[in-house]
C-alpha positions as CSV (number, residue, x, y, z in Angstrom):
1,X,10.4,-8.7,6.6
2,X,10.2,-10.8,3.2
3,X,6.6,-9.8,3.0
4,X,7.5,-5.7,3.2
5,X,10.1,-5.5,0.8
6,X,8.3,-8.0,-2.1
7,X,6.5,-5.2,-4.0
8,X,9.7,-3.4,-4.4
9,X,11.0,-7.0,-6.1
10,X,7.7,-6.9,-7.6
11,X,8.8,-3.1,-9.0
12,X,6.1,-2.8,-11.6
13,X,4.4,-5.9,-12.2
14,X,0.7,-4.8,-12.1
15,X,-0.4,-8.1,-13.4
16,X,-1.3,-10.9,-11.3
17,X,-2.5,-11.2,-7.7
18,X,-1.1,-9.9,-4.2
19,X,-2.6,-11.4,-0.8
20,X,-3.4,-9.4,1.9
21,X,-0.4,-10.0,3.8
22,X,2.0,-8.8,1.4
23,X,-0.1,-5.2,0.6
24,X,-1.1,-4.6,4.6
25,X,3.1,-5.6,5.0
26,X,4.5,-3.2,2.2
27,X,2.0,-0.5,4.4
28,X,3.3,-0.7,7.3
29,X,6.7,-1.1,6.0
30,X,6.1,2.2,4.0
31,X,4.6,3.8,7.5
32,X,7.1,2.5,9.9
33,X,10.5,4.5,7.6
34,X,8.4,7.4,7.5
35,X,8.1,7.4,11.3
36,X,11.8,6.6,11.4
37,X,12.9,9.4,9.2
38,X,10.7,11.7,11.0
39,X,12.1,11.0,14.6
40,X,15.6,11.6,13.2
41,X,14.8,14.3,10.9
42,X,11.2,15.9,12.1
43,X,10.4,19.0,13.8
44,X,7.4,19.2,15.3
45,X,5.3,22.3,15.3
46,X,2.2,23.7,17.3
47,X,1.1,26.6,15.8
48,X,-2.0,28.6,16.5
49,X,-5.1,28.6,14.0
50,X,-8.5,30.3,14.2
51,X,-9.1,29.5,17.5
52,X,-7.8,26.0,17.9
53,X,-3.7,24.9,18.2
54,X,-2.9,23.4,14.8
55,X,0.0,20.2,15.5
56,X,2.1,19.6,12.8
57,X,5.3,17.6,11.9
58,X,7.3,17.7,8.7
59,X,10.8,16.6,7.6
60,X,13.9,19.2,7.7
61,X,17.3,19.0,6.3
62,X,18.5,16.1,4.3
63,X,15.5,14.2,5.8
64,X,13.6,16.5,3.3
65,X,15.5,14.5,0.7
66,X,15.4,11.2,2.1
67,X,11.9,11.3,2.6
68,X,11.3,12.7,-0.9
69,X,13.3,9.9,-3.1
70,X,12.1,7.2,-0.6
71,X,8.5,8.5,-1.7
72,X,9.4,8.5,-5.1
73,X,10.8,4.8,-5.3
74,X,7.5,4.0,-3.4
75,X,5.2,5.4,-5.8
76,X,5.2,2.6,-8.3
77,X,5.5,-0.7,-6.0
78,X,2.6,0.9,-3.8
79,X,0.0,1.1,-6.9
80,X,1.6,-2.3,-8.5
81,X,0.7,-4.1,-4.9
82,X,-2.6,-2.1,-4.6
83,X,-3.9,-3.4,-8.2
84,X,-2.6,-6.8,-8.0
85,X,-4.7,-6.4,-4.7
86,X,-7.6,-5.6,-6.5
87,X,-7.2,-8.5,-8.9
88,X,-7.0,-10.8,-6.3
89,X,-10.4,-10.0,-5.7
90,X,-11.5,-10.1,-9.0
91,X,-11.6,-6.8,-9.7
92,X,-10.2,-4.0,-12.1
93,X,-7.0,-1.8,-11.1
94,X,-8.9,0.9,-12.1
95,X,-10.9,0.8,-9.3
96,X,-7.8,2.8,-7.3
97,X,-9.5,5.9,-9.0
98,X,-11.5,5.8,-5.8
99,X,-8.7,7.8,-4.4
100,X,-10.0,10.3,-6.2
101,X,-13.0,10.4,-4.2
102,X,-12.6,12.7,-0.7
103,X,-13.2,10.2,2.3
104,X,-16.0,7.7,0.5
105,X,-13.7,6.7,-2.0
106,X,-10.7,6.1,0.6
107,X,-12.8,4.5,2.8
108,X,-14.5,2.5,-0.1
109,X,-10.0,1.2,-0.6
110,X,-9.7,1.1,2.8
111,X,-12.5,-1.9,2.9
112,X,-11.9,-3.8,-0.6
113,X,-7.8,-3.8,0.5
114,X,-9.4,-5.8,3.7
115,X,-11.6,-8.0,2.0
116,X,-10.5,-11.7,1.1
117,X,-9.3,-12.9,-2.4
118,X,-11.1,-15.2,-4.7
119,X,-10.2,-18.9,-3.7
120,X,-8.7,-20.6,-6.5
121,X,-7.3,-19.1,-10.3
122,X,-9.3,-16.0,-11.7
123,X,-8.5,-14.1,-14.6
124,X,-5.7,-12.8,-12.9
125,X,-3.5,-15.7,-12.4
126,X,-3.4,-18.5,-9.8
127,X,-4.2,-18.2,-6.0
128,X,-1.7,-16.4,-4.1
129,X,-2.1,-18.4,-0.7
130,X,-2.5,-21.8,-2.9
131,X,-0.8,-21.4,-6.3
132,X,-1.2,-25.0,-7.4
133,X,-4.7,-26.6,-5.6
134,X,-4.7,-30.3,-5.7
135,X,-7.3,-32.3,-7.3
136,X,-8.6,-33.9,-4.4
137,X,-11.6,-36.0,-6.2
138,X,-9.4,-36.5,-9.5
């Protein structure tokens, strides 16, 4: 649970590094109240489209409003976590203006959220998973 709730400690720190465990953690976290709020709030609709039935589900009520600030306090932990991510890996924030790409760019996020961090400091900051390596030929 520690792991879920550390970018909203981490509120908007975009500098330094995040491991995988804490961004793929803050996800689900982020994923699992939605699914909450939509069991006790959601209505669920099957309408008909051009000829196919078109499933929806969307937030009514005060869920509307719980769902809406929750979103809003999300906002800023989710990009901080997704570019300390990125510079984990060595790589620029700005590289989240992927997102701005229709399906290539999100699945272009998708895979460089997956991939490993640099072992050791970078320009970044120190190692997430080993913050202070020891010297072992010193």
């Amino acid at each position: 649970m520690n792991w879920m709730i550390l970018p909203y400690r981490r509120y908007a720190e975009f500098s330094g590094r995040s491991r995988r465990r804490e961004y793929w953690s803050f996800a689900l976290f982020y994923v699992l109240v939605m699914i909450v709020l939509n069991a006790v709030f959601g209505t669920n609709e099957v309408t008909r489209g051009e000829g196919a039935f078109v499933y929806g589900s969307r937030l009514v009520g005060a869920g509307e409003w719980i769902g809406g600030l929750f979103w809003l306090a999300s906002i800023v932990p989710g990009l901080a976590v997704s570019v300390r991510r990125l510079h984990d890996q060595d790589r620029t924030g700005w590289l989240l203006l992927l997102w701005l790409i229709p399906f290539l760019g999100w699945f272009a996020l998708v895979v460089l959220m997956c991939l490993e961090g640099t072992r050791g400091p970078n320009r970044f900051g120190p190692d997430p998973k080993n913050p202070t390596p020891a010297d072992v030929f010193s």
